[in-house]
C-alpha positions in Angstrom: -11.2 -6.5 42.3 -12.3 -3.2 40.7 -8.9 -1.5 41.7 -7.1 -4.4 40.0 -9.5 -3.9 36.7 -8.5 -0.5 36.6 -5.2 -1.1 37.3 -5.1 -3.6 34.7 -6.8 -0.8 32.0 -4.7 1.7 33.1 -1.3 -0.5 32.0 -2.8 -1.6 28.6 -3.9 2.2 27.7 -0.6 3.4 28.7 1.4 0.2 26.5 -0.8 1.2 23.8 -0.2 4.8 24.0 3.6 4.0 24.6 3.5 0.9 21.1 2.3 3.6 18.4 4.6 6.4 19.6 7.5 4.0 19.9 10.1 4.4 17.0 10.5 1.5 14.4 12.6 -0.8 15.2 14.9 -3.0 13.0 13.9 -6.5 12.1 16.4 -9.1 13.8 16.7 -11.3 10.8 19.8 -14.2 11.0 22.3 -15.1 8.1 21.9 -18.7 9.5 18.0 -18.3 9.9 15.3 -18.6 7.1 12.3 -17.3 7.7 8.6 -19.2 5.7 5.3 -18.3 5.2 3.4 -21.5 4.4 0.5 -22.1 2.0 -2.2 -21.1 5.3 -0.4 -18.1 6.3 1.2 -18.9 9.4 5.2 -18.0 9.7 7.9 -20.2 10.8 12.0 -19.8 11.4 14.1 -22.5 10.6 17.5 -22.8 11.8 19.6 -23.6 8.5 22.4 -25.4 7.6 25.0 -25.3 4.5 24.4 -28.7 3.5 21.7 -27.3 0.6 23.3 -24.1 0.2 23.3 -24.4 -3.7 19.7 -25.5 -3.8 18.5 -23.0 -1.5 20.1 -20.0 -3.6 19.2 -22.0 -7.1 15.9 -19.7 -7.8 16.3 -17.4 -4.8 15.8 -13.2 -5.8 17.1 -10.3 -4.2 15.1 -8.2 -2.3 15.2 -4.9 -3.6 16.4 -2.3 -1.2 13.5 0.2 0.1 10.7 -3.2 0.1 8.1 -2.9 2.8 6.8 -5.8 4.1 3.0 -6.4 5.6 0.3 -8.5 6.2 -3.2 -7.3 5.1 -6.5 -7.2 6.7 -7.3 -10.7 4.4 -4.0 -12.2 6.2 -2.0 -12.3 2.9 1.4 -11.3 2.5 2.1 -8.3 0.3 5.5 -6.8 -0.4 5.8 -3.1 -1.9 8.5 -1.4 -3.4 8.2 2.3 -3.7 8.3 5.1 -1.1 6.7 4.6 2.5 8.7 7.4 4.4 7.5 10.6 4.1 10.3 13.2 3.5 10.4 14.0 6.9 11.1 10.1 7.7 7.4 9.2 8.8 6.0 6.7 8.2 3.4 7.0 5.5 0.7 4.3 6.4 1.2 5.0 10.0 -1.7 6.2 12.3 -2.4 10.0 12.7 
C-alpha cells in the first residue's frame, strides 16, 4: 500500500512538473462546432448545422486577432486584447 501511495505521488509530481513546462498548445476549435458559456458558467459544444446560418452570424463579432482567453479565480470569463507574450514568446501570466 505505501509503495503504491508513493508510486502514485511520484506520477502526479512528475505530470505536474511535465504540464507547466509543456509548450502551449493550440485550441482545437471546429468550423462546424460552436462553443457556449451559459448564464452559470459551465461550457458546452454544440455540433451545428446550416439551417440558422443567417441568424447565427446576424449580431455575431469578430474576434480580434492577438485575444486571450481565461477564466478567473471568481469563474467568470474574461477576454483581453493587448500583449500576453513577452518578446521572447513567453508567456507573460505564466508561472515563474
Amino acid at each position: 500500500m505505501a509503495a503504491a501511495l508513493t508510486g502514485l505521488a511520484t506520477s502526479t509530481l512528475t505530470t505536474s512538473a511535465l504540464a507547466q513546462a509543456a509548450a502551449p498548445t493550440p485550441w482545437e476549435l471546429k468550423p462546424d462546432m460552436g462553443y457556449g458559456y451559459d448564464k452559470d458558467g459551465k461550457t458546452f459544444a454544440y455540433k451545428m448545422g446550416t439551417n440558422n446560418a443567417g441568424t447565427l452570424l446576424k449580431g455575431a463579432k469578430k474576434v480580434p486577432k492577438g485575444t486571450l482567453f481565461f477564466i478567473g479565480h471568481n469563474g467568470q470569463l474574461y477576454m483581453r486584447t493587448g500583449p500576453y507574450l513577452e518578446g521572447d514568446g513567453k508567456f507573460m501570466f505564466g508561472t515563474n
